[in-house]
ZALUM-908062 format. One record per residue (C-alpha): residue number from 0; residue in three letters; x negated, y negated, z. Coordinates in nm, 2 decimals, padded with zeros to 4 digits. Layout:
! ZALUM-908062
  resi  resn       x       y       z
   NUM   ALA       X       Y       Z
...
This chain:
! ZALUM-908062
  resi  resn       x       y       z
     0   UNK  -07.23   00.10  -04.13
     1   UNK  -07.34   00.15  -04.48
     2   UNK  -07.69   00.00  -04.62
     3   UNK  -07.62  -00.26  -04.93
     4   UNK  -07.84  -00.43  -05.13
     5   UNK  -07.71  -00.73  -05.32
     6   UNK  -07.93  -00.84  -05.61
     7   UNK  -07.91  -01.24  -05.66
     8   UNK  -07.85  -01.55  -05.43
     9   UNK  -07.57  -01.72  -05.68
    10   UNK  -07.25  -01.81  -05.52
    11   UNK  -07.05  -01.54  -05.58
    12   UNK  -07.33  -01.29  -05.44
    13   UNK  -07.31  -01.46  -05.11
    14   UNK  -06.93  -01.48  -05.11
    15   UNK  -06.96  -01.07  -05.17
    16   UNK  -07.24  -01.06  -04.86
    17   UNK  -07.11  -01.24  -04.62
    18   UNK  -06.77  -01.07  -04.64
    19   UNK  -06.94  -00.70  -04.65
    20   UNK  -07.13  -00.82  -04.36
    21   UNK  -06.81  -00.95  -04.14
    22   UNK  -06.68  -00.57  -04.25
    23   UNK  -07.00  -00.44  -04.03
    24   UNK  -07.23  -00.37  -04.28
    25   UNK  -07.59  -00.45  -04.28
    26   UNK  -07.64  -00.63  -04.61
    27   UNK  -07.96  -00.73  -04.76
    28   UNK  -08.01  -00.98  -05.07
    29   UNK  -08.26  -01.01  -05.30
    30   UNK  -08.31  -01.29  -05.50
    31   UNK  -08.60  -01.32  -05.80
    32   UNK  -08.68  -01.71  -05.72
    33   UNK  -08.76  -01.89  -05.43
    34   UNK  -08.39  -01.97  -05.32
    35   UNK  -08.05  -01.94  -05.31
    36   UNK  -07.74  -02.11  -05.48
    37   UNK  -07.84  -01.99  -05.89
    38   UNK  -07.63  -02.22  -06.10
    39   UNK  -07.59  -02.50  -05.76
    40   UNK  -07.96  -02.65  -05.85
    41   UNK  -08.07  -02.99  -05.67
    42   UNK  -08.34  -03.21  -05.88
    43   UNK  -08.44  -03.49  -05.64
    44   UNK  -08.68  -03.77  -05.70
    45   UNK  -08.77  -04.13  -05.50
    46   UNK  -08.46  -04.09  -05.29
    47   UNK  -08.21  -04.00  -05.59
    48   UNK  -08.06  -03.60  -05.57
    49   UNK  -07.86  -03.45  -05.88
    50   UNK  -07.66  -03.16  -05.92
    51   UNK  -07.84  -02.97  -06.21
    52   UNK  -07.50  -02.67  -06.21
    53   UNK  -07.13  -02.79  -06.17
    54   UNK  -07.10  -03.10  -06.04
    55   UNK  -06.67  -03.08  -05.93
    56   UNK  -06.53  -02.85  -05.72
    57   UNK  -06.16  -02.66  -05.83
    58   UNK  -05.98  -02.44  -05.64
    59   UNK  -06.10  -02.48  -05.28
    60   UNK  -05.89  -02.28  -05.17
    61   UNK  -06.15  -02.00  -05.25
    62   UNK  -06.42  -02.09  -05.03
    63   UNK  -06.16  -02.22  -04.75
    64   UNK  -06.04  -01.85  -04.77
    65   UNK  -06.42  -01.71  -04.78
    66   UNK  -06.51  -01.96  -04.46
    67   UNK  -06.15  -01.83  -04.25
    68   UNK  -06.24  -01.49  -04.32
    69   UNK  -06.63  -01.51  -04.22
    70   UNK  -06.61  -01.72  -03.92
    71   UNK  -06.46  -01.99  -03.68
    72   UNK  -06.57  -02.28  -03.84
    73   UNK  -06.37  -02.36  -04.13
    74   UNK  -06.47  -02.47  -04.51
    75   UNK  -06.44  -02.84  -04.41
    76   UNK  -06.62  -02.82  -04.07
    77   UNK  -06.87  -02.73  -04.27
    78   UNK  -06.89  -03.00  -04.54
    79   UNK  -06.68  -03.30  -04.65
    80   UNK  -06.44  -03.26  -04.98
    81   UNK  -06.25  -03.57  -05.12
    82   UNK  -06.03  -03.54  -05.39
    83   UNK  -06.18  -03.74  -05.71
    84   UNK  -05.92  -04.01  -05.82
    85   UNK  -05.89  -04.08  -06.12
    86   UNK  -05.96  -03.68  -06.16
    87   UNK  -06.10  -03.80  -06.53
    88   UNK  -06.11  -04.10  -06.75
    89   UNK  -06.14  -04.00  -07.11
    90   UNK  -06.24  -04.23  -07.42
    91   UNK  -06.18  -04.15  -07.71
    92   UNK  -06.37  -04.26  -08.13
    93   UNK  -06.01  -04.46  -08.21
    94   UNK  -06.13  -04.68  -07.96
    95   UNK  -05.84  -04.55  -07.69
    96   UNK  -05.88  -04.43  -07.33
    97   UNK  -05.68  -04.30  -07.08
    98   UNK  -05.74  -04.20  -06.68
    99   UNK  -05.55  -03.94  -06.55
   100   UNK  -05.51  -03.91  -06.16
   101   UNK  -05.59  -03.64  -05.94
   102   UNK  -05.31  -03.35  -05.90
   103   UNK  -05.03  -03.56  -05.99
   104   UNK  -04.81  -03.46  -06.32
   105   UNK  -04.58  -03.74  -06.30
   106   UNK  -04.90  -03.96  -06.29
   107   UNK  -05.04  -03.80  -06.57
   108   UNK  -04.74  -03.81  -06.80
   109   UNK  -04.73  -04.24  -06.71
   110   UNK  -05.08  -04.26  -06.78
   111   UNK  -05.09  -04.10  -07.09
   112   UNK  -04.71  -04.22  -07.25
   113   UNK  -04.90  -04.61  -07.14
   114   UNK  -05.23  -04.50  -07.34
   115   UNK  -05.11  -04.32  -07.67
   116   UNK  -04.70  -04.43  -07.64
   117   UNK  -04.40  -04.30  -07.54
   118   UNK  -04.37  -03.93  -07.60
   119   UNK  -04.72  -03.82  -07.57
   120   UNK  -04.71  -03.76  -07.16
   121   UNK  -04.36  -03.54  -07.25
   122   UNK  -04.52  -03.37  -07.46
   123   UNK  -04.82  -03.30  -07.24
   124   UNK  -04.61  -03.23  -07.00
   125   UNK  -04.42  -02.98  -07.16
   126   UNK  -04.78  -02.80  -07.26
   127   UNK  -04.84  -02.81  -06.90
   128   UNK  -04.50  -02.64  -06.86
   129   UNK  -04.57  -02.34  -07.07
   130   UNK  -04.93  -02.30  -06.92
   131   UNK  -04.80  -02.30  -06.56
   132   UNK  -04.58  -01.99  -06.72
   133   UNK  -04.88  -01.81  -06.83
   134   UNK  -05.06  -01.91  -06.50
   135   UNK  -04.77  -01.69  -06.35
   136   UNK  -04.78  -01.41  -06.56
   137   UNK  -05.16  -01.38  -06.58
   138   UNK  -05.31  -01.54  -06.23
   139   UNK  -05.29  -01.21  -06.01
   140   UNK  -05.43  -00.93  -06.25
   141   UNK  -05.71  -01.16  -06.41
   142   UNK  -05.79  -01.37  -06.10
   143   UNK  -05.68  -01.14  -05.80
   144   UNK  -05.72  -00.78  -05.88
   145   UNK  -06.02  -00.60  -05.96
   146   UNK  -06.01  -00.57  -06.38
   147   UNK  -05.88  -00.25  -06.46
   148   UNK  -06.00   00.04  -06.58
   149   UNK  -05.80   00.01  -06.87
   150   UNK  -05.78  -00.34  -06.94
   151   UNK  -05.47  -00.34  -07.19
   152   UNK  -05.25  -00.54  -06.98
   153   UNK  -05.47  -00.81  -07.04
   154   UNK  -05.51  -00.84  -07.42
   155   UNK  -05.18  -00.98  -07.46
   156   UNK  -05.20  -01.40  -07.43
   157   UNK  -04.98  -01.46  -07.15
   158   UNK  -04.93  -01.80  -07.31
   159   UNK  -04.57  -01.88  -07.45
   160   UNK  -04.67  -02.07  -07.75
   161   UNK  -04.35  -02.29  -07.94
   162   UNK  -04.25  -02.12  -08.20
   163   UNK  -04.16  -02.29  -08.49
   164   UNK  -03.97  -02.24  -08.79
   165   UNK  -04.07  -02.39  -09.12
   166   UNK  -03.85  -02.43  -09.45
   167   UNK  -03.94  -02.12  -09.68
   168   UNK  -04.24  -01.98  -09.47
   169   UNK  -04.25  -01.81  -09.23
   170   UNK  -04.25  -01.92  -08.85
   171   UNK  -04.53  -02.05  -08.69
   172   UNK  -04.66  -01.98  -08.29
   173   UNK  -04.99  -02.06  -08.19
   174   UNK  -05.30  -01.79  -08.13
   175   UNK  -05.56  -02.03  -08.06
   176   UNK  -05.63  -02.37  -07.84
   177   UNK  -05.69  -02.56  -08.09
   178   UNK  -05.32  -02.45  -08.24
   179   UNK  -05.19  -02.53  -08.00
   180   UNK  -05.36  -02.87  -08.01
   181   UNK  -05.23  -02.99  -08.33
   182   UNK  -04.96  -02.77  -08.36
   183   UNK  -04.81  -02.82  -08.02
   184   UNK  -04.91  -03.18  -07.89
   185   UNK  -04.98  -03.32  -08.26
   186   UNK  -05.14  -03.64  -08.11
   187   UNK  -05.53  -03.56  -08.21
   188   UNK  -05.60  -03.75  -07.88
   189   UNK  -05.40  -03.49  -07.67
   190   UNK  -05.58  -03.23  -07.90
   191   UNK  -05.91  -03.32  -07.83
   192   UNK  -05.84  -03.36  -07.47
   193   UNK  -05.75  -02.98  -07.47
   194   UNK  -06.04  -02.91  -07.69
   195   UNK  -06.24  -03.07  -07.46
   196   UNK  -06.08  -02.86  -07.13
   197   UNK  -06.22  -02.56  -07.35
   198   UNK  -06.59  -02.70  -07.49
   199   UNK  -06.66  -02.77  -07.10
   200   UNK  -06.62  -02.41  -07.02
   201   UNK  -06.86  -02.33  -07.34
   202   UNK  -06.56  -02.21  -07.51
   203   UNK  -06.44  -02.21  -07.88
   204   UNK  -06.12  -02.37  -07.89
   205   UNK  -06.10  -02.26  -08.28
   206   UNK  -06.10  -01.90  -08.11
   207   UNK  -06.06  -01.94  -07.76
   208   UNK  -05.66  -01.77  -07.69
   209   UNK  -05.38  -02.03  -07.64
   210   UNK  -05.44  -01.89  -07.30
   211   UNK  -05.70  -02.16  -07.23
   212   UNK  -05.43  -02.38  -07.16
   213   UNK  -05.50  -02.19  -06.81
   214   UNK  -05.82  -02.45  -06.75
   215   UNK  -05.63  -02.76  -06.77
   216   UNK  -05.34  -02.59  -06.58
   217   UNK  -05.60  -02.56  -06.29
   218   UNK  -05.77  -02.86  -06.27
   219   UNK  -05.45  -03.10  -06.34
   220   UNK  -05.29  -02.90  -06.08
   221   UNK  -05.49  -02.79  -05.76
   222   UNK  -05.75  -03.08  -05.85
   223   UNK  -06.13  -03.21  -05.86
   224   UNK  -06.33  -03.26  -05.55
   225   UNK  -06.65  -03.37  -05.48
   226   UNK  -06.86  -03.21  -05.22
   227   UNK  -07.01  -03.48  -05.04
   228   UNK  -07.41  -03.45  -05.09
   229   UNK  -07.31  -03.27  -05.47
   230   UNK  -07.26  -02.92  -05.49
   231   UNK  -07.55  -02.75  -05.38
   232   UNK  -07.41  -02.84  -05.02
   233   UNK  -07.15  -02.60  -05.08
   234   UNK  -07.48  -02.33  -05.15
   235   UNK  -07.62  -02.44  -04.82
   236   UNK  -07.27  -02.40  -04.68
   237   UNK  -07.23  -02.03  -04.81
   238   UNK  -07.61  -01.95  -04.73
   239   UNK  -07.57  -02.06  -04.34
   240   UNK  -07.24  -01.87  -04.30
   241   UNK  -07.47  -01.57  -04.44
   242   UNK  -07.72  -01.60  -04.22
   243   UNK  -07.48  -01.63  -03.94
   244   UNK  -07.36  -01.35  -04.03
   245   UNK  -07.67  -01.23  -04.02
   246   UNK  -07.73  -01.14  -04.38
   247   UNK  -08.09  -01.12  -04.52
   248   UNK  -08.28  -01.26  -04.79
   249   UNK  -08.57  -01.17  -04.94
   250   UNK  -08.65  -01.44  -05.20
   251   UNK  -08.94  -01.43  -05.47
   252   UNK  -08.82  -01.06  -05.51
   253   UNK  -08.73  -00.94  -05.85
   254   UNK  -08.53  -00.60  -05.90
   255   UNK  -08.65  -00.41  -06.23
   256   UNK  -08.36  -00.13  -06.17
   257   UNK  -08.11   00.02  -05.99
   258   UNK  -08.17   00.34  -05.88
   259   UNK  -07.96   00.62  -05.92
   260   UNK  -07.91   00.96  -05.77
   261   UNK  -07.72   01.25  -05.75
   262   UNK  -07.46   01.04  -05.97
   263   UNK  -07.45   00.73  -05.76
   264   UNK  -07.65   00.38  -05.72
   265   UNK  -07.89   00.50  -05.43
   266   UNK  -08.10   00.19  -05.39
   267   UNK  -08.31  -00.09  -05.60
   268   UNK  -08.71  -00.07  -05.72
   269   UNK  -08.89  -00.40  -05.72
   270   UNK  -09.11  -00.55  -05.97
   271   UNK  -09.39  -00.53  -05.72
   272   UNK  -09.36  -00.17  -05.70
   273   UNK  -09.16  -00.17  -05.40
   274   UNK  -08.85   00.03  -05.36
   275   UNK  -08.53   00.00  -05.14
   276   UNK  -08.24   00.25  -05.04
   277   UNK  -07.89   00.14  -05.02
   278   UNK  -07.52   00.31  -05.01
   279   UNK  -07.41   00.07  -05.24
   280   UNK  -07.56  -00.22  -05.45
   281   UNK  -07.38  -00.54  -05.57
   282   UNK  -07.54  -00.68  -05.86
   283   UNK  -07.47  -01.05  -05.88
   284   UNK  -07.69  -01.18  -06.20
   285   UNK  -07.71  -01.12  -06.57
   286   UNK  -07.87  -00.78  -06.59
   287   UNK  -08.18  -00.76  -06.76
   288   UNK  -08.31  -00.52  -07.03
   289   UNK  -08.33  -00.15  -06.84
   290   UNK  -08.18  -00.28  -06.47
   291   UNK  -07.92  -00.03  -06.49
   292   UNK  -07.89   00.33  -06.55
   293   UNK  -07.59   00.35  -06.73
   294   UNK  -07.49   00.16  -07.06
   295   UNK  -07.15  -00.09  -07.01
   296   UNK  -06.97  -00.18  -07.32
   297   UNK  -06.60  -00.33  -07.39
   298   UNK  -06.40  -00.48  -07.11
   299   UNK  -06.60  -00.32  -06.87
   300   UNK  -06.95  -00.45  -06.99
   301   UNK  -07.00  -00.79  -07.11
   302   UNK  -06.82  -00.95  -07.38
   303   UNK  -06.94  -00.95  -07.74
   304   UNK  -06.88  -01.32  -07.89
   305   UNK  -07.24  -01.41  -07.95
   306   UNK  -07.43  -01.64  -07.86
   307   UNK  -07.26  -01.80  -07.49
   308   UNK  -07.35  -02.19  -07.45
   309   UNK  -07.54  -02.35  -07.21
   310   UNK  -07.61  -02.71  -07.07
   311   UNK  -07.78  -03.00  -07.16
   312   UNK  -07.80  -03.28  -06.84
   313   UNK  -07.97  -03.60  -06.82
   314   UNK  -07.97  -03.71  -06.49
   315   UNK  -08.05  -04.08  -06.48
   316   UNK  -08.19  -04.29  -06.17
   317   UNK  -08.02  -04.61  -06.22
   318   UNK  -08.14  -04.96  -06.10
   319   UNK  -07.86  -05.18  -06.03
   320   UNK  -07.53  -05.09  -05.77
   321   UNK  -07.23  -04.88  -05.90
   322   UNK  -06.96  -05.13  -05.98
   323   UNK  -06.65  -05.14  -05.72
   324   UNK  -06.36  -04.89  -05.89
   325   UNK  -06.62  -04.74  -06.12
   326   UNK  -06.46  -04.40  -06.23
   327   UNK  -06.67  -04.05  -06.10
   328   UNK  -06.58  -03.84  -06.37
   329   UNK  -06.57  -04.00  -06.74
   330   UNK  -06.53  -03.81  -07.07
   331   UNK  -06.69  -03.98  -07.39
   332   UNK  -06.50  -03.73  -07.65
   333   UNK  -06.71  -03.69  -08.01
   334   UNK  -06.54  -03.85  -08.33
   335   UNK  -06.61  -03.60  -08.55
   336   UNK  -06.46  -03.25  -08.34
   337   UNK  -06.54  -02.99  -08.60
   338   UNK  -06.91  -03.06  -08.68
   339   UNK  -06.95  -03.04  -08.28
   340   UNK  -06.82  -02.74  -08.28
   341   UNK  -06.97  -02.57  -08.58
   342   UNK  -07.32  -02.68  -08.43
   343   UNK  -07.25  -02.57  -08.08
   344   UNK  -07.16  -02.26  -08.17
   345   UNK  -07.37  -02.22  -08.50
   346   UNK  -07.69  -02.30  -08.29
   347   UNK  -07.76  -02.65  -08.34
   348   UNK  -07.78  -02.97  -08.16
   349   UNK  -07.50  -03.16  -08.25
   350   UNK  -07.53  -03.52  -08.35
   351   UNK  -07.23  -03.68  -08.16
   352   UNK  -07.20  -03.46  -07.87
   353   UNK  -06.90  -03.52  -07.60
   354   UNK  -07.04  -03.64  -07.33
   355   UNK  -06.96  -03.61  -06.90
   356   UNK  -07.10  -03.90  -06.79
   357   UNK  -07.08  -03.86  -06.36
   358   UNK  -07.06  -04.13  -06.11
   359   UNK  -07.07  -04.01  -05.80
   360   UNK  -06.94  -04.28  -05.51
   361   UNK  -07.20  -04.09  -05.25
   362   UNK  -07.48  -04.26  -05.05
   363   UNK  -07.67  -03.91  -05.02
   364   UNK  -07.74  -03.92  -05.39
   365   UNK  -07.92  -04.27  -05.40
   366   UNK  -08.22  -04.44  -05.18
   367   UNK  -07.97  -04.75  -05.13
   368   UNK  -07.72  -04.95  -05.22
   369   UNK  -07.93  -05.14  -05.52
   370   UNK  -07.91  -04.80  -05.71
   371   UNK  -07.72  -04.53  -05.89
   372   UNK  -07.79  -04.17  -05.93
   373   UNK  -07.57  -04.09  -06.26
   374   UNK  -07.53  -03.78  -06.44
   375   UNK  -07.48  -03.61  -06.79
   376   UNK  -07.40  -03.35  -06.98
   377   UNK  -07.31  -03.19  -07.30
   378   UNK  -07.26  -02.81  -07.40
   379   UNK  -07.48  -02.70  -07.62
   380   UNK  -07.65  -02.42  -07.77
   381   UNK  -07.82  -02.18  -07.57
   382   UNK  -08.22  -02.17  -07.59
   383   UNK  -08.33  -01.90  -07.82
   384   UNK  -08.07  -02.04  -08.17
   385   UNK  -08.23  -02.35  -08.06
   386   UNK  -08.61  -02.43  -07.91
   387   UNK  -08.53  -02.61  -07.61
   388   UNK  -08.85  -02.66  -07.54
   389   UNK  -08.95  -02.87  -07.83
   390   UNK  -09.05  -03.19  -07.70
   391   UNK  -08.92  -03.38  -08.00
   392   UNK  -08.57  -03.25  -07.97
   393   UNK  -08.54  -03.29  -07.62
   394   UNK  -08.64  -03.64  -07.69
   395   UNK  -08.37  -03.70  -07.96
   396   UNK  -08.09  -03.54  -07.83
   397   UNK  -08.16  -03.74  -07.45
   398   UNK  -08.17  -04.02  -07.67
   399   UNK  -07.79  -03.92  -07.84
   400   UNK  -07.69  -03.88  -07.49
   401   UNK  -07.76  -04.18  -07.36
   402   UNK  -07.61  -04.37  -07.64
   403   UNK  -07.29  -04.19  -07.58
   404   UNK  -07.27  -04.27  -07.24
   405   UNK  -07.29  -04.60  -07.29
   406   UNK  -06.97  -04.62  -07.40
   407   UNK  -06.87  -04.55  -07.09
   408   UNK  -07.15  -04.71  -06.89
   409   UNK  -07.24  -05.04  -07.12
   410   UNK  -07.58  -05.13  -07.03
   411   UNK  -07.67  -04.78  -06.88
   412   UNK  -08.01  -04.79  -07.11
   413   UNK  -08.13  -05.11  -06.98
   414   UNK  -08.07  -04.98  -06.61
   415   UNK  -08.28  -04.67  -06.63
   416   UNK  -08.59  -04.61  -06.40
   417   UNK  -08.63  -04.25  -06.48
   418   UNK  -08.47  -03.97  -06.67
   419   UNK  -08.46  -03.64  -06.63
   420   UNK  -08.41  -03.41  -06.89
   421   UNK  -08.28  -03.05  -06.84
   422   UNK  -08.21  -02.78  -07.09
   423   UNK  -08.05  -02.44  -07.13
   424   UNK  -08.48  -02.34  -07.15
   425   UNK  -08.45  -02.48  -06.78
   426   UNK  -08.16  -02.27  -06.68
   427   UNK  -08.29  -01.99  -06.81
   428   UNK  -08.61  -02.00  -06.59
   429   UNK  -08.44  -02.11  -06.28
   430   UNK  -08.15  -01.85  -06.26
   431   UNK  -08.30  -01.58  -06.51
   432   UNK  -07.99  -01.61  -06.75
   433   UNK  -08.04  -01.51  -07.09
   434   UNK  -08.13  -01.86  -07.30
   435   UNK  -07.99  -02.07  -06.96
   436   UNK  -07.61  -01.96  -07.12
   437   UNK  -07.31  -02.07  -06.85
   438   UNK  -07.04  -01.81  -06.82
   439   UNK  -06.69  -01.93  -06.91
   440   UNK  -06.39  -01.81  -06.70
   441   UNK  -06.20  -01.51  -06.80
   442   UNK  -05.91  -01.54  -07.03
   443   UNK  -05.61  -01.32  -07.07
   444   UNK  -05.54  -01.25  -07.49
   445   UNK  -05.75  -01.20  -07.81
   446   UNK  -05.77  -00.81  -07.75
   447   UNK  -05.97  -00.86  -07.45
   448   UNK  -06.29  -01.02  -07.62
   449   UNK  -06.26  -01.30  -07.35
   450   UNK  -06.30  -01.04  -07.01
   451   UNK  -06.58  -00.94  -06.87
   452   UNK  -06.76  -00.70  -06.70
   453   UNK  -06.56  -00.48  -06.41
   454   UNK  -06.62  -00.54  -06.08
   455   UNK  -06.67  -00.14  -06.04
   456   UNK  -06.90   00.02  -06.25
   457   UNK  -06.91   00.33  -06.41
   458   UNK  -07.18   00.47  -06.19
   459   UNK  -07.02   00.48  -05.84
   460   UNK  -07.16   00.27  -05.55
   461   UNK  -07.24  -00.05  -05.77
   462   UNK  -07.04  -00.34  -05.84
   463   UNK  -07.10  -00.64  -05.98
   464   UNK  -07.05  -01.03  -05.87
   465   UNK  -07.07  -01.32  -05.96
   466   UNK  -07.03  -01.54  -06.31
   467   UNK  -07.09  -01.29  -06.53
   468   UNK  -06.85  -01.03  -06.41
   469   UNK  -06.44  -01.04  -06.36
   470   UNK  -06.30  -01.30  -06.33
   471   UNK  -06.53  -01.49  -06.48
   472   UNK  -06.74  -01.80  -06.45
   473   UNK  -06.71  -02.12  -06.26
   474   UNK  -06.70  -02.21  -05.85
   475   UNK  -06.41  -02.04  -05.80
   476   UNK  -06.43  -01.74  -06.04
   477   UNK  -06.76  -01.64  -05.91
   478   UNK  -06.58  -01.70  -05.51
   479   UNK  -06.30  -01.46  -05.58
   480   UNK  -06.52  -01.24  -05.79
   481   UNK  -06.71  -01.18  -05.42
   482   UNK  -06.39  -01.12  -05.27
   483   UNK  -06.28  -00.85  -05.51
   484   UNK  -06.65  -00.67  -05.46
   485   UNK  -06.60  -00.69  -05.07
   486   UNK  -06.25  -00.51  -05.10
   487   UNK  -06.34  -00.24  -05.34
   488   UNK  -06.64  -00.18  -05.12
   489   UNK  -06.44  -00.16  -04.80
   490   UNK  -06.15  -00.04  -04.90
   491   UNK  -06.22   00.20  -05.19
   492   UNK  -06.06   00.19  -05.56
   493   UNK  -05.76   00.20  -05.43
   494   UNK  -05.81  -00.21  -05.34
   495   UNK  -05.57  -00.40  -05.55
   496   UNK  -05.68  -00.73  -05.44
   497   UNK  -05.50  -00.96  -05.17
   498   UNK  -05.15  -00.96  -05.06
């Protein structure tokens, strides 16, 4: 039975603890605030409860794998999941608007050919075609296998872009999702509901791989579903099976370093002076300045894009009932694409933001029926480019918000009790990640600038979990991220990930 200390509560450094402890290890986590989840944050207020992380969940199968492997009771003994349908409804600055249904690529292709006219759910379609072929190629070495050492294999875009031959130039494929947005679906509707897919994730669709096409692949295939209670009953999930598996936590306990000795990780030293031993240490957090002993760069350290995106919520306590057939999840997409994106990622607020405006159908999120907890959010830049904390701003961009909204809520402003506002500058003090940035999955293509860090390390004996390592951010990244950690650990580096 080996002694490992797991630095961080988030999701996927539970997943890794609860699985080493099954194994018959005696695992100890630490966590720097006062509670578990990281990313799956709960605001409540006067008997109305928000989701301040993720607010869907996609690719279940992850924790119903992590809950079968850990114990009797199984993910859904544990919590309620229903599928959200429509999966989206998305409105777009022509005035047009589509909803596309949950798991169900007939249904999308109808819905869309009856929103933007025949031809425009084939071509979708067909998109979704090629994306399923790169999901193939790519899904078990960048979702199901620890990265590897040399990361080659993935620097290729497993994407199959059209190629397409033009009179006296030469041919043209797509590199990028946005290429293969206008070059490939050609509707700018279509376009910016892939761009959209990408700027969700905090992702560049100007220089994002084609292999992005991977996100919508996902979601339109395996599907949305809503945790009933929001997401941060899936943290309390994950927590209890830990503590039946009797995992510890020590919260309010920040690690400073990881120790080394004799060429391996040999335990963890506390801020408070304290120090602990372990066989092996899992970090699952964004490292800070001088946590490790060893410098990561490349594939195997964290990727080098600058600056990674963050989230901006307002989370609304409504007066007034949700309207019957009211959708969940709605998608107000920005007129003007290109100055969103050059001030997302230029480090400014953007005027018209896209806004996720969600509606959640759930009596655990409201003090009665005469009311409605409503959420939403834009990406924007992390805080640091931008002063999150000036009051002003936070004003104005609420404000910019709220308008968009609107559009899909009309009235929303003359409904609201209360708003909440919360900022990348609030992320960033509740889960310690630098300027409150979200991690975006991992994508296969571009050279590798889109991994990140290894789940083994260069100094044996500590691996990392979690959002910011392979495969990736997200639910389900950070789940089978956990998974990967547990096998190297038990099984060696000869692990190759699930049969």
């Amino acid at each position: 039975m080996a002694r490992i200390a797991v630095i961080g509560a988030g999701a996927g450094a539970m997943a890794a603890a609860a699985r080493l402890s099954v194994a018959g290890h005696r695992v100890t986590v630490y966590e720097r605030s006062r509670t578990y989840g990281g990313s799956l944050g709960r605001y409540a207020r006067d008997g109305f409860v928000f989701d301040t992380g993720p607010g869907l969940l996609h690719l279940p199968a992850v924790y119903r794998d992590l809950f079968v492997k850990t114990g009797k009771e199984s993910l859904e003994q544990c919590l309620t999941l229903t599928q959200v349908d429509p999966a989206s409804r998305h409105l777009f600055a022509d005035g047009t608007g589509v909803s596309l249904p949950n798991a169900s690529r007939a249904g999308v292709v109808r819905a869309l050919d009856r929103a933007f006219g025949e031809g425009a759910g084939a071509r979708w379609g067909e998109f979704l075609d090629r994306a399923g072929a790169a999901w193939n190629r790519s899904r078990r070495p960048l979702l199901e296998e620890p990265l590897p050492e040399d990361p080659r294999m993935l620097s290729r875009d497993p994407y199959p872009a059209v190629r397409r031959r033009r009179l006296l130039r030469a041919a043209r494929q797509a590199r990028t999702s946005a290429e293969v947005g206008a070059w490939e679906l050609e509707d700018p509707r279509l376009a910016a509901l892939l761009d959209g897919y990408a700027l969700s994730y905090g992702l560049d669709p100007r220089h994002a791989p084609a292999a992005a096409a991977l996100l919508p692949y996902m979601e339109e295939t395996f599907g949305s579903w809503y945790v009933a209670g929001g997401m941060r009953a899936l943290a309390d999930a994950v927590y209890e099976r830990c503590l039946a598996r009797r995992v510890e936590f020590v919260f309010g306990a920040e690690v400073v370093r990881v120790s080394e000795k004799d060429g391996r990780a040999a335990g963890i030293e506390l801020a408070d002076g304290g120090s602990v031993e372990a066989d092996h240490v899992v970090l699952g957090a964004q490292p800070a300045p001088g946590l490790l002993p060893v410098r990561e760069e490349g594939p195997s350290g964290a990727p080098h894009r600058g600056p990674v995106p963050g989230r901006f919520l307002v989370l609304l306590s409504l007066r007034g009932a949700r309207e019957a057939g009211a959708v969940h999840r709605t998608v107000v997409h920005t007129g003007d694409p290109g100055a969103e994106l050059e001030a997302v990622f230029g480090g400014r607020a953007a005027e018209l933001p896209t806004v996720t405006v969600l509606r959640p159908d759930d009596p655990a999120t409201r003090p009665d029926e005469e009311h409605e907890a409503v959420s939403l959010m834009a990406t924007v830049p992390p805080h640091g480019p931008v002063d999150w904390e000036d009051a002003a701003l936070r004003e104005r961009f609420a404000d910019a918000v709220i308008g968009r909204a609107e559009e899909a809520v009309p009235g929303l402003r003359d409904r609201i009790l209360h708003a909440e506002v919360r900022t990348p500058a609030e992320t960033a003090a509740d889960t310690g990640a630098e300027g409150g940035s979200v991690p975006a999955p991992a994508l296969a293509g571009a050279g590798g600038a889109y991994l990140h860090a290894g789940n083994r390390t260069p100094l044996h004996g500590l691996y990392r979990a979690g959002g910011w390592s392979h495969p990736g951010g997200g639910m389900a990244h950070a789940g089978m991220s956990g998974a990967l950690v547990a096998g190297l650990v038990v099984e060696g580096d000869g692990f190759r990930g699930s049969q």
